[in-house]
LOGULO-913816 format. One line per 8 residues: their letters; for each residue x, y, z of C-alpha. Coordinates in steps of 0.05 Angstrom, whole numbers, plus 5000, padded with zeros to 4 digits. Each point is the difference from the previous one (the first is absolute). Layout:
BEGIN
A> X,Y,Z; ... .
END
This chain:
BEGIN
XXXXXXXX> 3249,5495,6458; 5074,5002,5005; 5025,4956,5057; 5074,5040,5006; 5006,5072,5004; 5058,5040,4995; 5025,5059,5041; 5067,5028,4995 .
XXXXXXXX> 5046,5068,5039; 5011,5059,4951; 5062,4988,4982; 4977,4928,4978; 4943,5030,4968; 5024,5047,4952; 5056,4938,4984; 4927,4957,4981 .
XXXXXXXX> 4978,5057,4962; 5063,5014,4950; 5031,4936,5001; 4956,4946,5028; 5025,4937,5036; 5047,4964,4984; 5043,4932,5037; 5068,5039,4995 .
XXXXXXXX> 4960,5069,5040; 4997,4959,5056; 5054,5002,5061; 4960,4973,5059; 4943,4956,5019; 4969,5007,5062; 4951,4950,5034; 4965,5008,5066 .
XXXXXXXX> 4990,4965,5065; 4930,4974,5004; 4988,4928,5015; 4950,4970,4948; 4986,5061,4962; 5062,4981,4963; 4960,4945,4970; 4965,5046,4950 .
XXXXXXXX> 5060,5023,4967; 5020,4933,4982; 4992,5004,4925; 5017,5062,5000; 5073,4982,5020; 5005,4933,4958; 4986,5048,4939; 5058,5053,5028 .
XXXXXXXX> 5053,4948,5020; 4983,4950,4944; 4988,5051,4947; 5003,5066,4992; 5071,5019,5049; 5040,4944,4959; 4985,5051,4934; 5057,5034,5028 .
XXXXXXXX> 5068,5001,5031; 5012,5043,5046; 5007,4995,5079; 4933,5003,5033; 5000,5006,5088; 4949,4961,5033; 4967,5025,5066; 4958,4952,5044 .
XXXXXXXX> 4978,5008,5066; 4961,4937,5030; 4950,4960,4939; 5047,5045,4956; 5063,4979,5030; 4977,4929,4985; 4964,5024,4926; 5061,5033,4976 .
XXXXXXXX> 5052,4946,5022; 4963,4951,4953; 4996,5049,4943; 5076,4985,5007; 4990,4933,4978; 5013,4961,4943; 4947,4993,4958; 4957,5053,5051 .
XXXXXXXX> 4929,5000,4974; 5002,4921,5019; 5026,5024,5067; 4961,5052,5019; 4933,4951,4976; 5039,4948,5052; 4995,5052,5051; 4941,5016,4996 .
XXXXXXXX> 4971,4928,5004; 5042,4985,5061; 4972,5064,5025; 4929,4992,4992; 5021,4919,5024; 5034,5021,5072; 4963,4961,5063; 5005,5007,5068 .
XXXXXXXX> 4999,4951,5054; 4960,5029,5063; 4946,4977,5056; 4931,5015,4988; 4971,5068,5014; 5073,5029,5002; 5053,5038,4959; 5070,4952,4976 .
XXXXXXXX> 5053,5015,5042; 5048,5056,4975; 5058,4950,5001; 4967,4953,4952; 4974,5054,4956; 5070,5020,4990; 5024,4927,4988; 4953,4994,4931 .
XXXXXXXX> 5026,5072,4975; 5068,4969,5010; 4981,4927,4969; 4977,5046,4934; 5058,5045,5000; 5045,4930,4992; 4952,4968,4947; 5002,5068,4965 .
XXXXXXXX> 5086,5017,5008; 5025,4952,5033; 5062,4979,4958; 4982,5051,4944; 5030,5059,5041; 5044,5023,4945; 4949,5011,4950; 4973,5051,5035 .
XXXXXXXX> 5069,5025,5028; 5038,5001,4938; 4938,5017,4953; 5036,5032,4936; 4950,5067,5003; 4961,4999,5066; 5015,5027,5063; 4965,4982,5060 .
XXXXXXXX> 4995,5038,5064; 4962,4969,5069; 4967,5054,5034; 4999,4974,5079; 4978,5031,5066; 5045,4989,5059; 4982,5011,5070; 5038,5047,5043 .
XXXXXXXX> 5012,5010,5076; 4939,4948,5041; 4989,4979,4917; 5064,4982,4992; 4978,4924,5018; 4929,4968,5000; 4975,4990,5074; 4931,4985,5029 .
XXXXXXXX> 4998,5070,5023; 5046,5044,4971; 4976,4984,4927; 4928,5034,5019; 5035,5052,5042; 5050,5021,4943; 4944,5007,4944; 4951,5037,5047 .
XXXXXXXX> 5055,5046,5008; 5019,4997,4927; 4921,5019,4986; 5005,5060,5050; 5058,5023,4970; 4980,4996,4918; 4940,5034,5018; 5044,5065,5025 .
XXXXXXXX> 5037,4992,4936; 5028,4940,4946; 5071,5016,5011; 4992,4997,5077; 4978,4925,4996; 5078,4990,4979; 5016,5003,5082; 4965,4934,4997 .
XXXXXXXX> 5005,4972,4935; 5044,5007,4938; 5006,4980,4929; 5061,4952,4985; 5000,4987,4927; 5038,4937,4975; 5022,5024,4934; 5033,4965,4934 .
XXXXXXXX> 5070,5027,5012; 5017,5001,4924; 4955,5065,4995; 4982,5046,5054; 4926,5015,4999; 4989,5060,4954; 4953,5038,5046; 5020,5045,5067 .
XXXXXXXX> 4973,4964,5059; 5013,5066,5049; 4928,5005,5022; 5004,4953,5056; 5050,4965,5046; 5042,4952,4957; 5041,4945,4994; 5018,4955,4941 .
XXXXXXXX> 5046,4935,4996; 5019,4963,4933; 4966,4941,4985; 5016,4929,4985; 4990,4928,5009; 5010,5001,5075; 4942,5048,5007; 4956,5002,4940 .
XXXXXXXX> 4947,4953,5035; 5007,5030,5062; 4985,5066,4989; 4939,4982,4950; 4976,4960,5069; 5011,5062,5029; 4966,5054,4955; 4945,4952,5002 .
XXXXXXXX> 4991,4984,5082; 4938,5039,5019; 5007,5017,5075; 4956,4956,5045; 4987,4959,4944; 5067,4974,4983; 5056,4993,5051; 5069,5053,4980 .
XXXXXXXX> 5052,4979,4968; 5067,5019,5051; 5070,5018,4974; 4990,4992,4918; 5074,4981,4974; 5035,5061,4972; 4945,5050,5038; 5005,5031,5073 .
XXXXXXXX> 4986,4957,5052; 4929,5000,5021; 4924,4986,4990; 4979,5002,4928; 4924,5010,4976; 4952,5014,4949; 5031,5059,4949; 4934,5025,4995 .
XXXXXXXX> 4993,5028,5072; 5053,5043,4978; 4989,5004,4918; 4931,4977,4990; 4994,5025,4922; 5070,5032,4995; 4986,5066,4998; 5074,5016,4985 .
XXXXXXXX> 5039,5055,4965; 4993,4974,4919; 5011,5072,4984; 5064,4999,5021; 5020,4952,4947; 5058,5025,4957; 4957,4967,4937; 4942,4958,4981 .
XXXXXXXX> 4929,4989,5034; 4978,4953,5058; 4935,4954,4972; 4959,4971,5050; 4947,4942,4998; 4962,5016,5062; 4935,4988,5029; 4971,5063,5008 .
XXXXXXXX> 5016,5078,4976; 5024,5026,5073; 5079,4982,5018; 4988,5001,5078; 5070,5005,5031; 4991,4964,5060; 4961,4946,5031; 4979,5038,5060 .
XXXXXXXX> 4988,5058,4952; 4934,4969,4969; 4961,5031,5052; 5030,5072,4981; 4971,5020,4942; 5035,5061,4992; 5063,4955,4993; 4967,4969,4939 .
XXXXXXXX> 5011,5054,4945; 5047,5005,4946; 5056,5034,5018; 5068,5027,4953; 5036,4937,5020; 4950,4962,4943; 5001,5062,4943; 5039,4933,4962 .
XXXXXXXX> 4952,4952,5017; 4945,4966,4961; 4954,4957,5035; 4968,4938,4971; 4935,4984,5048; 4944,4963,4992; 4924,5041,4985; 4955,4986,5062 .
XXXXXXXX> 4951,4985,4951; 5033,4939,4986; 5014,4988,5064; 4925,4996,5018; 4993,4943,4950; 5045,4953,5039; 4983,4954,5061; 4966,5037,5052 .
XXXXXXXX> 5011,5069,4956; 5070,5004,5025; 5075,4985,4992; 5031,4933,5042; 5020,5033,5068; 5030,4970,5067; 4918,5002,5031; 4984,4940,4948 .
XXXXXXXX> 5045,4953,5046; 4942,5018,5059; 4935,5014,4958; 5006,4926,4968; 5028,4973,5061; 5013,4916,4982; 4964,5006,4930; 5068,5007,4973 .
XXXXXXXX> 4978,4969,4937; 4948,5063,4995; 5061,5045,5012; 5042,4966,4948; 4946,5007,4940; 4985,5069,5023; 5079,5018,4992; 5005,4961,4943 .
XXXXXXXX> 4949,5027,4962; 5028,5070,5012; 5058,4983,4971; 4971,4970,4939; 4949,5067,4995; 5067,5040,5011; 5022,4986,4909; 4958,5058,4992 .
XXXXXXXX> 5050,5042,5035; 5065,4964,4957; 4947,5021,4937; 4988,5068,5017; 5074,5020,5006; 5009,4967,4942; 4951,5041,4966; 5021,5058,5042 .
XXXXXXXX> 5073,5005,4970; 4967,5010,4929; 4969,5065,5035; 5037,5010,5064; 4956,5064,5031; 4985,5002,5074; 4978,5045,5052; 5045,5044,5045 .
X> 5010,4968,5071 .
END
Protein backbone atom coordinates (compact mmCIF):
# COMPACT_ATOMS: atom_id res chain seq x y z
CA UNK A 1 0.00 0.00 0.00
CA UNK A 2 1.30 3.36 -0.88
CA UNK A 3 0.79 5.82 1.99
CA UNK A 4 1.14 9.24 -0.46
CA UNK A 5 -0.71 9.62 -3.56
CA UNK A 6 -0.31 12.06 -6.10
CA UNK A 7 -2.81 14.18 -8.00
CA UNK A 8 -1.90 16.98 -10.11
CA UNK A 9 -4.11 20.00 -12.77
CA UNK A 10 -3.53 19.33 -16.50
CA UNK A 11 -1.23 21.59 -17.13
CA UNK A 12 0.92 20.01 -14.26
CA UNK A 13 0.19 16.76 -15.58
CA UNK A 14 1.30 16.66 -18.98
CA UNK A 15 4.63 18.72 -17.31
CA UNK A 16 4.92 15.01 -14.99
CA UNK A 17 4.44 13.14 -18.04
CA UNK A 18 7.28 14.70 -20.50
CA UNK A 19 9.52 16.03 -18.11
CA UNK A 20 8.91 14.81 -14.62
CA UNK A 21 9.66 16.72 -11.40
CA UNK A 22 12.18 18.37 -10.77
CA UNK A 23 13.40 21.15 -7.49
CA UNK A 24 14.03 23.97 -10.13
CA UNK A 25 9.93 23.26 -11.75
CA UNK A 26 8.82 24.46 -8.69
CA UNK A 27 7.59 28.28 -8.07
CA UNK A 28 5.21 27.94 -5.10
CA UNK A 29 4.41 25.90 -2.08
CA UNK A 30 1.25 26.04 -0.67
CA UNK A 31 0.18 24.72 2.89
CA UNK A 32 -3.22 24.78 4.41
CA UNK A 33 -5.01 25.90 7.49
CA UNK A 34 -5.97 22.93 9.49
CA UNK A 35 -5.00 22.72 13.11
CA UNK A 36 -3.33 19.26 13.82
CA UNK A 37 -3.72 17.75 10.55
CA UNK A 38 -0.55 19.55 9.76
CA UNK A 39 1.15 17.08 11.97
CA UNK A 40 1.10 14.33 9.27
CA UNK A 41 3.01 16.18 6.84
CA UNK A 42 5.82 16.59 9.12
CA UNK A 43 8.39 14.41 7.35
CA UNK A 44 7.20 15.21 4.43
CA UNK A 45 8.43 18.90 4.83
CA UNK A 46 11.80 18.03 6.69
CA UNK A 47 12.57 15.99 3.44
CA UNK A 48 11.42 19.22 1.07
CA UNK A 49 13.11 21.97 3.14
CA UNK A 50 16.09 19.86 4.28
CA UNK A 51 16.58 18.08 1.02
CA UNK A 52 15.26 18.05 -2.05
CA UNK A 53 14.41 22.35 -2.59
CA UNK A 54 18.26 23.10 -1.56
CA UNK A 55 19.09 20.87 -5.08
CA UNK A 56 18.38 24.04 -6.60
CA UNK A 57 18.63 27.77 -6.74
CA UNK A 58 16.08 29.40 -7.72
CA UNK A 59 13.36 31.63 -5.84
CA UNK A 60 10.65 29.52 -4.45
CA UNK A 61 7.20 31.64 -2.76
CA UNK A 62 5.85 30.18 0.28
CA UNK A 63 2.05 30.35 1.06
CA UNK A 64 0.74 29.56 4.63
CA UNK A 65 -2.46 30.21 6.02
CA UNK A 66 -2.78 29.18 9.88
CA UNK A 67 -0.54 25.52 10.82
CA UNK A 68 0.97 26.55 7.37
CA UNK A 69 1.70 30.00 8.20
CA UNK A 70 3.58 28.60 11.17
CA UNK A 71 5.00 25.24 8.94
CA UNK A 72 6.33 27.35 6.25
CA UNK A 73 7.95 30.14 8.42
CA UNK A 74 10.22 27.33 9.95
CA UNK A 75 11.02 25.85 6.61
CA UNK A 76 12.78 29.31 6.51
CA UNK A 77 15.04 28.31 9.02
CA UNK A 78 18.49 27.48 9.29
CA UNK A 79 19.09 24.12 9.28
CA UNK A 80 14.94 23.52 8.65
CA UNK A 81 14.42 19.76 8.93
CA UNK A 82 15.72 20.32 12.71
CA UNK A 83 13.18 23.07 12.87
CA UNK A 84 10.31 21.82 11.52
CA UNK A 85 11.02 18.29 13.86
CA UNK A 86 11.18 21.23 16.82
CA UNK A 87 7.88 22.26 15.78
CA UNK A 88 6.37 19.59 15.68
CA UNK A 89 7.43 18.44 19.25
CA UNK A 90 6.41 21.73 20.74
CA UNK A 91 3.22 21.13 18.86
CA UNK A 92 2.24 17.84 19.88
CA UNK A 93 3.82 19.28 23.68
CA UNK A 94 1.30 22.52 23.96
CA UNK A 95 -0.87 22.40 27.48
CA UNK A 96 -3.47 24.31 28.65
CA UNK A 97 -4.32 25.55 31.96
CA UNK A 98 -8.26 25.34 32.60
CA UNK A 99 -10.92 24.31 35.48
CA UNK A 100 -12.29 21.01 35.40
CA UNK A 101 -15.16 20.12 33.09
CA UNK A 102 -14.42 23.38 31.04
CA UNK A 103 -12.71 24.70 27.85
CA UNK A 104 -9.15 27.15 28.54
CA UNK A 105 -10.00 30.50 28.20
CA UNK A 106 -9.40 32.03 24.67
CA UNK A 107 -6.98 34.58 26.15
CA UNK A 108 -4.67 31.93 27.53
CA UNK A 109 -4.93 29.75 24.49
CA UNK A 110 -3.60 32.60 22.60
CA UNK A 111 -0.76 33.31 25.18
CA UNK A 112 0.96 29.58 24.49
CA UNK A 113 0.64 30.13 20.49
CA UNK A 114 2.47 33.37 21.23
CA UNK A 115 5.08 31.73 23.95
CA UNK A 116 5.94 29.16 20.77
CA UNK A 117 6.00 31.71 18.11
CA UNK A 118 9.06 33.46 20.41
CA UNK A 119 10.85 30.05 21.20
CA UNK A 120 10.45 29.33 17.45
CA UNK A 121 11.54 33.28 15.88
CA UNK A 122 12.05 35.16 18.41
CA UNK A 123 15.50 36.83 17.63
CA UNK A 124 15.90 34.73 14.39
CA UNK A 125 13.52 37.06 12.41
CA UNK A 126 15.93 37.65 9.68
CA UNK A 127 16.46 34.23 8.68
CA UNK A 128 13.28 33.92 7.58
CA UNK A 129 13.05 37.64 6.28
CA UNK A 130 16.19 37.79 4.42
CA UNK A 131 16.17 33.92 3.38
CA UNK A 132 18.57 33.97 0.12
CA UNK A 133 15.72 31.89 -2.09
CA UNK A 134 12.41 31.76 -0.12
CA UNK A 135 9.69 33.98 -0.07
CA UNK A 136 7.15 33.88 2.49
CA UNK A 137 3.66 35.24 2.34
CA UNK A 138 1.05 35.22 5.68
CA UNK A 139 -2.29 34.62 4.49
CA UNK A 140 -4.60 36.51 7.37
CA UNK A 141 -8.36 37.16 7.76
CA UNK A 142 -9.36 40.56 9.04
CA UNK A 143 -12.65 41.48 10.34
CA UNK A 144 -14.64 44.19 8.78
CA UNK A 145 -17.52 46.54 9.92
CA UNK A 146 -19.03 44.85 13.79
CA UNK A 147 -15.59 42.35 12.98
CA UNK A 148 -13.54 44.94 12.83
CA UNK A 149 -12.73 44.38 16.79
CA UNK A 150 -13.41 41.27 19.01
CA UNK A 151 -16.51 41.95 21.36
CA UNK A 152 -18.66 39.62 23.48
CA UNK A 153 -21.33 40.14 21.02
CA UNK A 154 -20.36 41.46 17.92
CA UNK A 155 -17.72 38.66 17.25
CA UNK A 156 -20.82 35.97 17.07
CA UNK A 157 -22.96 38.55 15.34
CA UNK A 158 -20.30 39.39 12.58
CA UNK A 159 -19.54 35.56 11.69
CA UNK A 160 -23.29 34.59 11.72
CA UNK A 161 -23.60 37.20 9.24
CA UNK A 162 -20.35 36.24 7.54
CA UNK A 163 -21.99 32.46 7.32
CA UNK A 164 -25.28 33.95 5.80
CA UNK A 165 -23.50 35.72 3.47
CA UNK A 166 -20.74 32.87 2.03
CA UNK A 167 -23.54 30.72 1.66
CA UNK A 168 -25.19 33.25 -1.08
CA UNK A 169 -21.81 33.31 -2.60
CA UNK A 170 -17.65 33.21 -1.54
CA UNK A 171 -16.98 36.60 -2.85
CA UNK A 172 -19.98 38.09 -0.90
CA UNK A 173 -18.41 37.02 2.53
CA UNK A 174 -15.72 39.92 1.57
CA UNK A 175 -18.54 42.62 3.03
CA UNK A 176 -17.47 40.98 6.23
CA UNK A 177 -14.22 39.61 5.93
CA UNK A 178 -11.13 40.05 3.75
CA UNK A 179 -7.85 38.54 2.93
CA UNK A 180 -4.76 40.83 3.95
CA UNK A 181 -1.70 39.06 2.91
CA UNK A 182 1.64 40.11 4.60
CA UNK A 183 3.97 39.45 1.82
CA UNK A 184 8.04 39.29 1.47
CA UNK A 185 8.40 42.65 -0.22
CA UNK A 186 11.58 41.59 -2.20
CA UNK A 187 9.18 39.49 -4.55
CA UNK A 188 5.59 40.03 -5.12
CA UNK A 189 3.69 36.83 -4.91
CA UNK A 190 3.69 35.25 -8.40
CA UNK A 191 0.01 34.30 -8.48
CA UNK A 192 -3.22 36.83 -9.15
CA UNK A 193 -5.13 37.06 -5.95
CA UNK A 194 -8.36 38.84 -7.87
CA UNK A 195 -10.82 36.23 -6.74
CA UNK A 196 -11.69 37.73 -3.50
CA UNK A 197 -11.42 41.02 -1.56
CA UNK A 198 -7.75 41.77 -0.98
CA UNK A 199 -5.26 43.43 0.82
CA UNK A 200 -1.52 42.73 1.21
CA UNK A 201 1.24 44.66 3.40
CA UNK A 202 5.09 43.85 3.28
CA UNK A 203 6.42 41.94 5.86
CA UNK A 204 9.13 42.28 8.44
CA UNK A 205 10.41 42.02 11.84
CA UNK A 206 7.76 44.29 13.34
CA UNK A 207 5.07 41.91 12.14
CA UNK A 208 6.35 38.51 11.24
CA UNK A 209 5.10 37.04 14.64
CA UNK A 210 2.14 38.88 14.68
CA UNK A 211 0.59 37.96 11.74
CA UNK A 212 1.64 34.10 12.13
CA UNK A 213 -0.47 34.69 15.68
CA UNK A 214 -2.90 35.89 13.53
CA UNK A 215 -3.28 33.34 10.61
CA UNK A 216 -3.31 30.94 13.35
CA UNK A 217 -6.19 32.59 15.99
CA UNK A 218 -9.17 30.32 15.45
CA UNK A 219 -12.30 32.46 16.31
CA UNK A 220 -13.80 31.58 19.77
CA UNK A 221 -10.97 29.66 20.42
CA UNK A 222 -8.25 32.17 20.37
CA UNK A 223 -8.76 35.84 21.15
CA UNK A 224 -7.91 38.41 17.62
CA UNK A 225 -5.10 39.89 17.17
CA UNK A 226 -6.07 44.04 16.67
CA UNK A 227 -4.07 46.51 14.47
CA UNK A 228 -1.01 44.09 13.13
CA UNK A 229 2.01 46.67 12.51
CA UNK A 230 2.28 47.57 8.85
CA UNK A 231 -1.56 46.08 8.16
CA UNK A 232 -4.99 48.07 8.38
CA UNK A 233 -6.16 48.74 11.56
CA UNK A 234 -8.47 46.12 12.91
CA UNK A 235 -9.31 42.53 14.19
CA UNK A 236 -7.13 39.90 12.74
CA UNK A 237 -8.08 35.98 12.68
CA UNK A 238 -7.50 32.65 11.52
CA UNK A 239 -6.41 32.80 7.45
CA UNK A 240 -8.25 29.79 7.05
CA UNK A 241 -11.83 31.27 7.54
CA UNK A 242 -10.96 33.08 4.53
CA UNK A 243 -8.20 30.62 2.68
CA UNK A 244 -8.71 27.36 4.27
CA UNK A 245 -6.54 25.20 1.54
CA UNK A 246 -5.67 28.17 -0.79
CA UNK A 247 -7.54 27.51 -3.51
CA UNK A 248 -5.84 30.43 -5.44
CA UNK A 249 -5.08 31.27 -9.06
CA UNK A 250 -1.51 28.99 -9.65
CA UNK A 251 -2.52 29.14 -13.26
CA UNK A 252 -1.92 32.44 -13.49
CA UNK A 253 1.74 32.00 -12.83
CA UNK A 254 3.91 33.53 -15.59
CA UNK A 255 6.21 30.08 -15.03
CA UNK A 256 6.75 27.07 -12.95
CA UNK A 257 4.27 24.80 -10.89
CA UNK A 258 2.78 25.23 -7.31
CA UNK A 259 3.67 21.68 -5.16
CA UNK A 260 1.62 21.09 -2.33
CA UNK A 261 2.07 18.67 0.79
CA UNK A 262 -1.50 18.53 1.95
CA UNK A 263 -3.65 16.39 3.85
CA UNK A 264 -6.16 15.33 1.68
CA UNK A 265 -6.91 15.48 -2.42
CA UNK A 266 -9.77 18.30 -2.22
CA UNK A 267 -8.34 22.19 -1.99
CA UNK A 268 -11.54 23.56 -0.15
CA UNK A 269 -11.34 27.39 -0.50
CA UNK A 270 -12.90 28.42 2.50
CA UNK A 271 -13.51 27.44 6.00
CA UNK A 272 -17.17 28.01 5.93
CA UNK A 273 -17.09 26.33 2.50
CA UNK A 274 -16.54 22.69 3.94
CA UNK A 275 -20.12 22.23 4.24
CA UNK A 276 -20.60 23.13 0.36
CA UNK A 277 -19.50 20.47 -1.49
CA UNK A 278 -20.04 21.85 -4.71
CA UNK A 279 -17.27 24.42 -3.67
CA UNK A 280 -14.92 21.47 -3.27
CA UNK A 281 -13.94 20.64 -6.99
CA UNK A 282 -11.07 21.37 -8.95
CA UNK A 283 -11.43 24.32 -10.70
CA UNK A 284 -8.90 26.13 -13.71
CA UNK A 285 -7.29 28.17 -11.00
CA UNK A 286 -5.25 24.58 -9.99
CA UNK A 287 -4.65 23.29 -13.97
CA UNK A 288 -0.71 24.03 -12.37
CA UNK A 289 -1.13 22.32 -9.35
CA UNK A 290 0.03 18.97 -8.13
CA UNK A 291 -1.18 17.74 -4.95
CA UNK A 292 0.81 15.62 -2.51
CA UNK A 293 -1.95 13.96 0.00
CA UNK A 294 -1.90 11.30 2.11
CA UNK A 295 -3.98 7.60 0.90
CA UNK A 296 -6.95 7.15 3.41
CA UNK A 297 -5.72 3.81 3.54
CA UNK A 298 -2.98 4.88 5.48
CA UNK A 299 -4.77 7.05 7.23
CA UNK A 300 -6.96 4.20 8.73
CA UNK A 301 -3.78 2.63 10.13
CA UNK A 302 -3.10 5.53 12.53
CA UNK A 303 -4.60 6.28 16.07
CA UNK A 304 -8.22 6.07 16.03
CA UNK A 305 -8.04 5.51 11.94
CA UNK A 306 -7.64 9.17 11.51
CA UNK A 307 -5.35 12.26 11.07
CA UNK A 308 -4.61 14.58 14.52
CA UNK A 309 -7.56 17.14 14.40
CA UNK A 310 -8.69 20.06 16.81
CA UNK A 311 -11.62 17.20 18.40
CA UNK A 312 -8.52 15.23 20.03
CA UNK A 313 -8.08 18.29 22.53
CA UNK A 314 -12.01 17.22 23.76
CA UNK A 315 -12.15 13.36 22.99
CA UNK A 316 -8.95 12.77 25.40
CA UNK A 317 -9.99 15.48 27.61
CA UNK A 318 -6.90 15.55 30.65
CA UNK A 319 -5.16 12.31 29.28
CA UNK A 320 -2.92 14.64 27.57
CA UNK A 321 -0.23 12.12 27.76
CA UNK A 322 -2.74 9.77 25.54
CA UNK A 323 -3.02 12.77 23.13
CA UNK A 324 0.68 13.33 22.93
CA UNK A 325 1.62 9.47 21.96
CA UNK A 326 -1.30 9.42 19.69
CA UNK A 327 0.24 12.70 17.79
CA UNK A 328 3.47 11.52 18.10
CA UNK A 329 3.14 8.38 16.74
CA UNK A 330 1.51 9.93 13.61
CA UNK A 331 4.26 11.75 13.04
CA UNK A 332 6.67 9.01 13.32
CA UNK A 333 4.11 6.70 10.93
CA UNK A 334 4.12 9.89 8.63
CA UNK A 335 8.33 8.63 6.98
CA UNK A 336 6.29 6.62 4.77
CA UNK A 337 4.98 9.68 3.14
CA UNK A 338 8.88 11.45 2.99
CA UNK A 339 9.58 7.65 1.29
CA UNK A 340 6.99 7.57 -1.11
CA UNK A 341 7.78 10.93 -2.73
CA UNK A 342 11.02 9.90 -2.70
CA UNK A 343 10.21 6.99 -4.66
CA UNK A 344 7.61 8.94 -6.45
CA UNK A 345 10.16 11.43 -8.23
CA UNK A 346 11.88 8.26 -9.86
CA UNK A 347 8.27 7.74 -11.51
CA UNK A 348 6.40 10.91 -10.94
CA UNK A 349 2.66 9.80 -12.49
CA UNK A 350 -0.49 10.92 -10.76
CA UNK A 351 -4.01 11.24 -11.28
CA UNK A 352 -5.88 14.32 -12.72
CA UNK A 353 -7.51 16.47 -9.85
Amino acid sequence: MKALLVSAGPRALAHLRQHGLQPQDVRAIPAAAGGPKGLALNHLDRFLFGDWLPRSDHTVHLLGASIGAWRMATGCLDDPARELAQMAADYIGQQYEHAPGKQPTATHVSQVFADNLVRQFGAREAQVLQHPRYRLHVFTSRGRHVLGRQGRLRTPIGYLGAFAANALSRRAMGGWLERVVFSDPRDALPLSLTDYRTHTAALDGSNLRASILASCSIPFWLDAVHDIPGGPTGAYWDGGITDYHLHLDYASMHDGLALYPHFQKTVVPGWLDKGFKRRHRASAMLDKLIVLYPNPAWIATLPNGKLPDRADFKSWGDDVSGRQAAWTRTVQESERLRDDFANWLVRPEADPL
